[in-house]
C-alpha positions as protocol buffer text, in pm:
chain_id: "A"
residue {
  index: 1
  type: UNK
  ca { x: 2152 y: 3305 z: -3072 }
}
residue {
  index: 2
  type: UNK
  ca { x: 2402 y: 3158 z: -2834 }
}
residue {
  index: 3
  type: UNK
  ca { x: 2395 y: 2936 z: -2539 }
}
residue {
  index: 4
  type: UNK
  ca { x: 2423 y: 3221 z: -2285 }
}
residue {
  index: 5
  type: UNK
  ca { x: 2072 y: 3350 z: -2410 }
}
residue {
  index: 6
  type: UNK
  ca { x: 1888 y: 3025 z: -2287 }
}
residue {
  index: 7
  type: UNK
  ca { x: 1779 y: 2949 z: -2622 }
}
residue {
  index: 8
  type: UNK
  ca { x: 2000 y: 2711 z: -2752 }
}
residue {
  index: 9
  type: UNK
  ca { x: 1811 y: 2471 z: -2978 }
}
residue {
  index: 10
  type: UNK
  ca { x: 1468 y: 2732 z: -2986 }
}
residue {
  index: 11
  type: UNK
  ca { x: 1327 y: 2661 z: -2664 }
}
residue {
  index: 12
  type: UNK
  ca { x: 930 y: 2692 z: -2686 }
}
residue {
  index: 13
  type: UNK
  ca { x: 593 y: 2631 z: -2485 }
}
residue {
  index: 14
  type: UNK
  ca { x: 769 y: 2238 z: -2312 }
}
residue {
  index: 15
  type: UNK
  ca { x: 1033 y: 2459 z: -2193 }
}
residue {
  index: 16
  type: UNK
  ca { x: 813 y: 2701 z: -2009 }
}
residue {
  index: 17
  type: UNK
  ca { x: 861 y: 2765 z: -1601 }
}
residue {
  index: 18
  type: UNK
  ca { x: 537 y: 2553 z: -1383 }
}
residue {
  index: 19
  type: UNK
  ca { x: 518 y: 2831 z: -1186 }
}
residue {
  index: 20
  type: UNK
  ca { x: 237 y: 2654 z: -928 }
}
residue {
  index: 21
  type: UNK
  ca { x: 121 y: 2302 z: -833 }
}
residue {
  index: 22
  type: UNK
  ca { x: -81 y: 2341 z: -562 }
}
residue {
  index: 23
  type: UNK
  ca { x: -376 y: 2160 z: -764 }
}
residue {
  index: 24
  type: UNK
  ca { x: -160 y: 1930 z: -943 }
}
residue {
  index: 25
  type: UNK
  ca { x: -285 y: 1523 z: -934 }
}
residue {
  index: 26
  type: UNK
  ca { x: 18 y: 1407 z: -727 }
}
residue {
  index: 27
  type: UNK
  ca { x: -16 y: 1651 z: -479 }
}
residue {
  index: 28
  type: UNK
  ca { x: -353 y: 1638 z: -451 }
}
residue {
  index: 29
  type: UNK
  ca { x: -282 y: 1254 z: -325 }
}
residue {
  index: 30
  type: UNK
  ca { x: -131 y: 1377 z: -17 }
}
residue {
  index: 31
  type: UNK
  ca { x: -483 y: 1401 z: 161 }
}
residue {
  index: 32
  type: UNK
  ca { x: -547 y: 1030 z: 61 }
}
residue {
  index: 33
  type: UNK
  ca { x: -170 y: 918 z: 190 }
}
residue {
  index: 34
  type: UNK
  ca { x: -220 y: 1085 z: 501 }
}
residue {
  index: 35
  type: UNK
  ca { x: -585 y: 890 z: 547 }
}
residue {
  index: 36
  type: UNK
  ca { x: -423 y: 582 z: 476 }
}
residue {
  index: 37
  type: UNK
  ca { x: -97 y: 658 z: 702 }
}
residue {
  index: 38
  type: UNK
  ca { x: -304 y: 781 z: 1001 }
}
residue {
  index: 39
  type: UNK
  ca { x: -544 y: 406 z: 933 }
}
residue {
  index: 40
  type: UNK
  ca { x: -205 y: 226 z: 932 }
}
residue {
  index: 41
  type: UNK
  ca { x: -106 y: 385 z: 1273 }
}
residue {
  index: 42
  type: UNK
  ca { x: -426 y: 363 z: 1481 }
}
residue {
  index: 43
  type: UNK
  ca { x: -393 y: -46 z: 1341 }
}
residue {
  index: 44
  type: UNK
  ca { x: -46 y: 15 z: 1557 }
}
residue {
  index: 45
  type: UNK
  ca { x: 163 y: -28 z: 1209 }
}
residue {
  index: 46
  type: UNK
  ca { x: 352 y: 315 z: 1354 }
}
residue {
  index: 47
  type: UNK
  ca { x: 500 y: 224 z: 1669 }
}
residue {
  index: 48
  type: UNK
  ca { x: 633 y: 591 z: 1714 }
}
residue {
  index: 49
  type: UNK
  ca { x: 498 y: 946 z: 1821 }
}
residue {
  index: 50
  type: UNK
  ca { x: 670 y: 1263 z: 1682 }
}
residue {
  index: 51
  type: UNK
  ca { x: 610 y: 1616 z: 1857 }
}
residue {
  index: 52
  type: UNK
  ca { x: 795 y: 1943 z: 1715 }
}
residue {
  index: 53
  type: UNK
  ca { x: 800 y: 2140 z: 2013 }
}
residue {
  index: 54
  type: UNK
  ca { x: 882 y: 2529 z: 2066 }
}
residue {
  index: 55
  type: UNK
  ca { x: 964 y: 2633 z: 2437 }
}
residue {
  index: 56
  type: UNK
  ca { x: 1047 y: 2952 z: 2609 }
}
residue {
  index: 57
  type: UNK
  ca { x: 1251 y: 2986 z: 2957 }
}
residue {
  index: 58
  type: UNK
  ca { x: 979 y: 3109 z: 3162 }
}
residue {
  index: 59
  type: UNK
  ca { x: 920 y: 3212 z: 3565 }
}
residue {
  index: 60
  type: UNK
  ca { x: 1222 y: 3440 z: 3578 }
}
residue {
  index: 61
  type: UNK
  ca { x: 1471 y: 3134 z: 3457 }
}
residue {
  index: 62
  type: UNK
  ca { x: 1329 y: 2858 z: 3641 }
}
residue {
  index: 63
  type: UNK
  ca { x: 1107 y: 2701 z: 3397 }
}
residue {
  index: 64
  type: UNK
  ca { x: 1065 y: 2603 z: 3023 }
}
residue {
  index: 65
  type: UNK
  ca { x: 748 y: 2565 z: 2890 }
}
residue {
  index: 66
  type: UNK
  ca { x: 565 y: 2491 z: 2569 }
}
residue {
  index: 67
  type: UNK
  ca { x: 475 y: 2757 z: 2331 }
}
residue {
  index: 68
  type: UNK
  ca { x: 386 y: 2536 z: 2072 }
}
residue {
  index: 69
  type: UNK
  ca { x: 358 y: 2186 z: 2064 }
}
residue {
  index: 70
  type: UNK
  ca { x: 205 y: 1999 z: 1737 }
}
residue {
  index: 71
  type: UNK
  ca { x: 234 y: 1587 z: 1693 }
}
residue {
  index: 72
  type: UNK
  ca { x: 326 y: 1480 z: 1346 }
}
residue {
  index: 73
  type: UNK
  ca { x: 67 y: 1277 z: 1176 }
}
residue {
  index: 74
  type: UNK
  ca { x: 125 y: 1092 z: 977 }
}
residue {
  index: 75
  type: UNK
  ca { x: 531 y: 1021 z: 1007 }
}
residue {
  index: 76
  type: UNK
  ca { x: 746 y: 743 z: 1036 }
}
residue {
  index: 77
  type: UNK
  ca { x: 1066 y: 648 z: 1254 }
}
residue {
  index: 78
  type: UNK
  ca { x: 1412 y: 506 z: 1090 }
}
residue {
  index: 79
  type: UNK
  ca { x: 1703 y: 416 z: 1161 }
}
residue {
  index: 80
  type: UNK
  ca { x: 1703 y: 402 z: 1581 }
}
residue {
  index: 81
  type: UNK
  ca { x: 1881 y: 92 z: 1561 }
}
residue {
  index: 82
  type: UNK
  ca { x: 2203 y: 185 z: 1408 }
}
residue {
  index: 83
  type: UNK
  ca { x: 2202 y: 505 z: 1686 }
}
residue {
  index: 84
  type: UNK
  ca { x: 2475 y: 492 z: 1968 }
}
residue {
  index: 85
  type: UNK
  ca { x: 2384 y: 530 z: 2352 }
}
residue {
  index: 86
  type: UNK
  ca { x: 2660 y: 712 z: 2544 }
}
residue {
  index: 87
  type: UNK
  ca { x: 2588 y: 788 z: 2926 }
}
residue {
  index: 88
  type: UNK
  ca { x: 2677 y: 1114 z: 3117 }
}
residue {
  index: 89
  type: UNK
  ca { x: 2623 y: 1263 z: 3402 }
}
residue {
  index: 90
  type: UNK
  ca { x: 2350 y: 1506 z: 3307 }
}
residue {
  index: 91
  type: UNK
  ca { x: 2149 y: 1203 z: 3115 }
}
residue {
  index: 92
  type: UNK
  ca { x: 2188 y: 959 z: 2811 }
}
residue {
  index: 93
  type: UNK
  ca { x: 2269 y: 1104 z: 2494 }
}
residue {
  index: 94
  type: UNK
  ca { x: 2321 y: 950 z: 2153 }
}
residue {
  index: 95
  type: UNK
  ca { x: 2552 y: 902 z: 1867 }
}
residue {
  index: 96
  type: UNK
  ca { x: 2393 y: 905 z: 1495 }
}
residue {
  index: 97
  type: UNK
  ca { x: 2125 y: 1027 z: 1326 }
}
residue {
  index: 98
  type: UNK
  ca { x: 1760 y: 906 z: 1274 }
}
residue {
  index: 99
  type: UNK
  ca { x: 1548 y: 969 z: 987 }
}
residue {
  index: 100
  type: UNK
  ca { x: 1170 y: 1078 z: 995 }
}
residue {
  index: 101
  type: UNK
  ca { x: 959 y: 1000 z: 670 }
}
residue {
  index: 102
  type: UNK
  ca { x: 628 y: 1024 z: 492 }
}
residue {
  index: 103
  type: UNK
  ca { x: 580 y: 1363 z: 729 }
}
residue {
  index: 104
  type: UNK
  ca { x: 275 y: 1573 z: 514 }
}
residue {
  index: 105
  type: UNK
  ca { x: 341 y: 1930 z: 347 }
}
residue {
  index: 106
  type: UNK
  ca { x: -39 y: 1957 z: 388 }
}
residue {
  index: 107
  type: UNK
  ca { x: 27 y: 1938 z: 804 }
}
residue {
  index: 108
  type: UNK
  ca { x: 347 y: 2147 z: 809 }
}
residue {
  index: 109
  type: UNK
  ca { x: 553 y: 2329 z: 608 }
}
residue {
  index: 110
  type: UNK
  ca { x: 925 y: 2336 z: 562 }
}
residue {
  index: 111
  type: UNK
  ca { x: 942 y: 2635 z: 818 }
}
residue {
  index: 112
  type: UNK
  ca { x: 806 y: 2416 z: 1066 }
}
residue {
  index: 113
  type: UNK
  ca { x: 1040 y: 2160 z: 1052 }
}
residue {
  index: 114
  type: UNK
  ca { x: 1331 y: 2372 z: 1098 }
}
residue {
  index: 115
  type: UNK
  ca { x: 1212 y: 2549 z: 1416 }
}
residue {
  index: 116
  type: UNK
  ca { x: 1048 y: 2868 z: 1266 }
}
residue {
  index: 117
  type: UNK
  ca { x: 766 y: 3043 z: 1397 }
}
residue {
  index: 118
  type: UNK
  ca { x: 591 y: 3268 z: 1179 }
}
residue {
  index: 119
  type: UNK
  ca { x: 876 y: 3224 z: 890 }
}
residue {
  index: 120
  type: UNK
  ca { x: 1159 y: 3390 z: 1166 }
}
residue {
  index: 121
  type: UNK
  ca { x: 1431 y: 3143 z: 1357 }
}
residue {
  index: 122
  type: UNK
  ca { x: 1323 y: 3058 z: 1688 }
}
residue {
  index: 123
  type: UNK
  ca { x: 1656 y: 3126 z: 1816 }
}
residue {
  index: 124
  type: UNK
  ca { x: 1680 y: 3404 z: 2059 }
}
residue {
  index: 125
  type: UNK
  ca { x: 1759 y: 3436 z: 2435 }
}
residue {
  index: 126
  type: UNK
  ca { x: 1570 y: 3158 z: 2656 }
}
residue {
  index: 127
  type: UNK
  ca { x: 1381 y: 2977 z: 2332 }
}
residue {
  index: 128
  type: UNK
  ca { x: 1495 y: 2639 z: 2164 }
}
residue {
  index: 129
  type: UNK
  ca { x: 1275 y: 2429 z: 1929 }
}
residue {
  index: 130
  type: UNK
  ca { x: 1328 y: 2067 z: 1925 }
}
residue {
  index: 131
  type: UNK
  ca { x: 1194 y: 1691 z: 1798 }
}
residue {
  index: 132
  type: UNK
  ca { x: 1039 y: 1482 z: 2031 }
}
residue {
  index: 133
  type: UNK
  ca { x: 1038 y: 1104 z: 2005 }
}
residue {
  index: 134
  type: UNK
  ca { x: 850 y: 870 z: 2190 }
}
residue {
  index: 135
  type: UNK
  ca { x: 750 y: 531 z: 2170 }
}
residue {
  index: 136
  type: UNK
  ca { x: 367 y: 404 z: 2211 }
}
residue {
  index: 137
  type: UNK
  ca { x: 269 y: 263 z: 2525 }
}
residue {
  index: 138
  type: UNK
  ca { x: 205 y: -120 z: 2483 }
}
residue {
  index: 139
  type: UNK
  ca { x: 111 y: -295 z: 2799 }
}
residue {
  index: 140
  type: UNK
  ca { x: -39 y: -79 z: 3024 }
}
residue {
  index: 141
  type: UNK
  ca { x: 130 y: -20 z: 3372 }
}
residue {
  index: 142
  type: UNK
  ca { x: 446 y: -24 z: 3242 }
}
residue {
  index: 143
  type: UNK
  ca { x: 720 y: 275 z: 3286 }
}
residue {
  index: 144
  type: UNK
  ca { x: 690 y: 539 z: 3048 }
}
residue {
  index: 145
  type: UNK
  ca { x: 900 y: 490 z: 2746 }
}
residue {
  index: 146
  type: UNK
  ca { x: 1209 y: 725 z: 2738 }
}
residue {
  index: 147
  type: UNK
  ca { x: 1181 y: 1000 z: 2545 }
}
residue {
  index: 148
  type: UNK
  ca { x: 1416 y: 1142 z: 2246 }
}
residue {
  index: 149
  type: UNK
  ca { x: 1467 y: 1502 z: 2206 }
}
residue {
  index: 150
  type: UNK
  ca { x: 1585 y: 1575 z: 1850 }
}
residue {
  index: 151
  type: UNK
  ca { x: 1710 y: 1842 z: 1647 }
}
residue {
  index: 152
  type: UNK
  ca { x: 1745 y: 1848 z: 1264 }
}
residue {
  index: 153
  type: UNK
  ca { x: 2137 y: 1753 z: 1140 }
}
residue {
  index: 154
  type: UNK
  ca { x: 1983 y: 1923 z: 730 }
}
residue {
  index: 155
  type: UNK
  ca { x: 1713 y: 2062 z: 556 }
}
residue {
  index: 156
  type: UNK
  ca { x: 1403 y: 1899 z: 481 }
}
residue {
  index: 157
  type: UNK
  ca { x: 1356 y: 1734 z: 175 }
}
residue {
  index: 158
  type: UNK
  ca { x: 971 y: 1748 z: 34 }
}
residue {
  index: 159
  type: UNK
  ca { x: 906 y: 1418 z: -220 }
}
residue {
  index: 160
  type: UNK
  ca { x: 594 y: 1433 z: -427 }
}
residue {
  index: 161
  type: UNK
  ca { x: 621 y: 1155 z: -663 }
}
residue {
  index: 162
  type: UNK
  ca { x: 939 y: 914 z: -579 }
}
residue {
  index: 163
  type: UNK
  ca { x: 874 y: 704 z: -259 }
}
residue {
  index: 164
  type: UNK
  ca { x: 877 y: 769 z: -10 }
}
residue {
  index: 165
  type: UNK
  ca { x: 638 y: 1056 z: -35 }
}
residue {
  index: 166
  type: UNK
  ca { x: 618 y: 1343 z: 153 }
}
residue {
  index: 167
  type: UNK
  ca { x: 852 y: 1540 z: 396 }
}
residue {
  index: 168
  type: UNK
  ca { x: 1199 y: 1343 z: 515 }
}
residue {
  index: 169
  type: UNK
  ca { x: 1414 y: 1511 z: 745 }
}
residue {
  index: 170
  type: UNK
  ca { x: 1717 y: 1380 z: 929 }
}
residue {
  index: 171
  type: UNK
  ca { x: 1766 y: 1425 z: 1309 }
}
residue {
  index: 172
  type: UNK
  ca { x: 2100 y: 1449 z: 1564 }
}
residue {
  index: 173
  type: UNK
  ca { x: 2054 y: 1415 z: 1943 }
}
residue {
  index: 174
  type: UNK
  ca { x: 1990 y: 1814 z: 2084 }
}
residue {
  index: 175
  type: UNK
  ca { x: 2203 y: 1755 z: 2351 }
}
residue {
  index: 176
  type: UNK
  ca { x: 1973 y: 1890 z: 2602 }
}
residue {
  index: 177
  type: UNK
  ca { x: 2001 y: 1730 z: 2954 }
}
residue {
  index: 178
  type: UNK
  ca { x: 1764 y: 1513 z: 3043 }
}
residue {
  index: 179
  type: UNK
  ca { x: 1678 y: 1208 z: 3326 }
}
residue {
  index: 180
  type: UNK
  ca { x: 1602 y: 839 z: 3296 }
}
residue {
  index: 181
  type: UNK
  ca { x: 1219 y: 914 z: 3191 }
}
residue {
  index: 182
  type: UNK
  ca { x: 1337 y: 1172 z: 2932 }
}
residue {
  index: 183
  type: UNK
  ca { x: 1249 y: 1456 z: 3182 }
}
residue {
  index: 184
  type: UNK
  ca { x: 1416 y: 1832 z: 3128 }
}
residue {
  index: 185
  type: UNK
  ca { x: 1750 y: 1825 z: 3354 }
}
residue {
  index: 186
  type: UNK
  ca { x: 1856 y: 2204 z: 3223 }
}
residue {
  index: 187
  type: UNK
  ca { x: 1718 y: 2344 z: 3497 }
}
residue {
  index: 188
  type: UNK
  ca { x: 1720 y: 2129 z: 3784 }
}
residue {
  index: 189
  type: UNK
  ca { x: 1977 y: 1843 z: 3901 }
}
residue {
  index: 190
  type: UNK
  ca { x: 1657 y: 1668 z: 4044 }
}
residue {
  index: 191
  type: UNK
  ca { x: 1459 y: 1374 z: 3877 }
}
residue {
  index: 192
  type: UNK
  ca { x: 1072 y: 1472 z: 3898 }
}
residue {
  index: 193
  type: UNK
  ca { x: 807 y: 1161 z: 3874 }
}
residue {
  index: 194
  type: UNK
  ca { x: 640 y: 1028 z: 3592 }
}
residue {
  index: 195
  type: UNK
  ca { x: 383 y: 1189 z: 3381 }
}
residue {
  index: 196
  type: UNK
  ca { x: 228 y: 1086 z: 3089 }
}
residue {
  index: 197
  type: UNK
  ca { x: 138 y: 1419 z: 3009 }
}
residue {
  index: 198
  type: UNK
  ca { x: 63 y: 1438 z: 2617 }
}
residue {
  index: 199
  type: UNK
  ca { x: -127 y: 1121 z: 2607 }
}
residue {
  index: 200
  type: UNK
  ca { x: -424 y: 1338 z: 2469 }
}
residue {
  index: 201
  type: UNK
  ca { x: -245 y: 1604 z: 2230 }
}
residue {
  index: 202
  type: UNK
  ca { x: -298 y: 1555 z: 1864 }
}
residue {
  index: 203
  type: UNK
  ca { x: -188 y: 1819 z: 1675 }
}
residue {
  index: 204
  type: UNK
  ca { x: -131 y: 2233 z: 1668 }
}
């Protein structure tokens, strides 16, 4: 029998499809990682919060608000360092890409990552998904740490046994106008005061 028939040598039972691991022992780790990952960041080892964040253009045009907003736990921040700040006059933007990491498949899926709701593109008139990074507040009293808004540059990539495990995705600058404090400057030219409004959201 040739090549072309897929059994070239006599393929038998080794060579049969694994059609499911949902059970599997290295994917049942994930709940373990994440217990250990979300440990590590309430010792502050995770200096970063990540948000995936859905909005629609609401009040005739004048507003956008959340439709969905879930905080990524556990998931960790590279490569802000290398990124370049350039300033405009609708905000800061950067240069670059960063990397998020260790991000569980049992907390979202790969649909969530790239923006979909309820497996179709969130994509039409007056809705835009994006990533939102922030850093955790140290000292108390402080100004509110600027916030990144993110969008992803590929496809996620789901690891389940070579490290680092779990979701990585990379991330470009969304380009959406914003103000010092990371506020939405879409809309309106005007700087609004600080809020630390998601202090208290944890998840979908």
């Amino acid at each position: 029998m040739s090549a072309l028939s897929g059994d070239a040598c006599g393929a038998g039972a080794s060579n049969m499809p694994v059609v499911g691991i949902g059970c599997a022992p290295l994917v049942g780790l994930f709940g373990v990682q994440d217990m250990a990952r979300r440990l590590k960041a309430s010792l502050g080892g995770t200096p970063y919060r990540v948000f995936i964040v859905w909005e629609r253009l609401a009040d005739g045009g004048e507003e956008w608000v959340d439709v969905r907003r879930v905080e990524l736990m556990p998931v960790e921040v590279r490569g802000l360092a290398d990124v370049i700040i350039e300033l405009t006059p609708s905000g800061s933007s950067f240069e670059g890409e960063v990397v998020l990491m260790n991000i569980s498949p049992r907390q979202v899926t790969q649909d969530d990552l790239l923006g979909r709701m309820e497996g179709a593109a969130w994509d039409g008139d007056g809705c835009r998904f994006f990533y939102e990074i922030v850093q955790h507040q140290i000292c108390q009293g402080r100004a509110e740490p600027t916030r990144l808004r993110c969008v992803p540059k590929g496809h996620p990539e789901l690891r389940t046994a070579r490290a680092p495990t779990g979701f990585m995705i990379r991330l470009i600058d969304s380009g959406i106008a914003r103000g010092r404090h990371g506020e939405d400057r879409s809309i309106g030219a005007g700087e609004q005061p600080e809020h630390n409004t998601w202090d208290h959201v944890g998840g979908g």
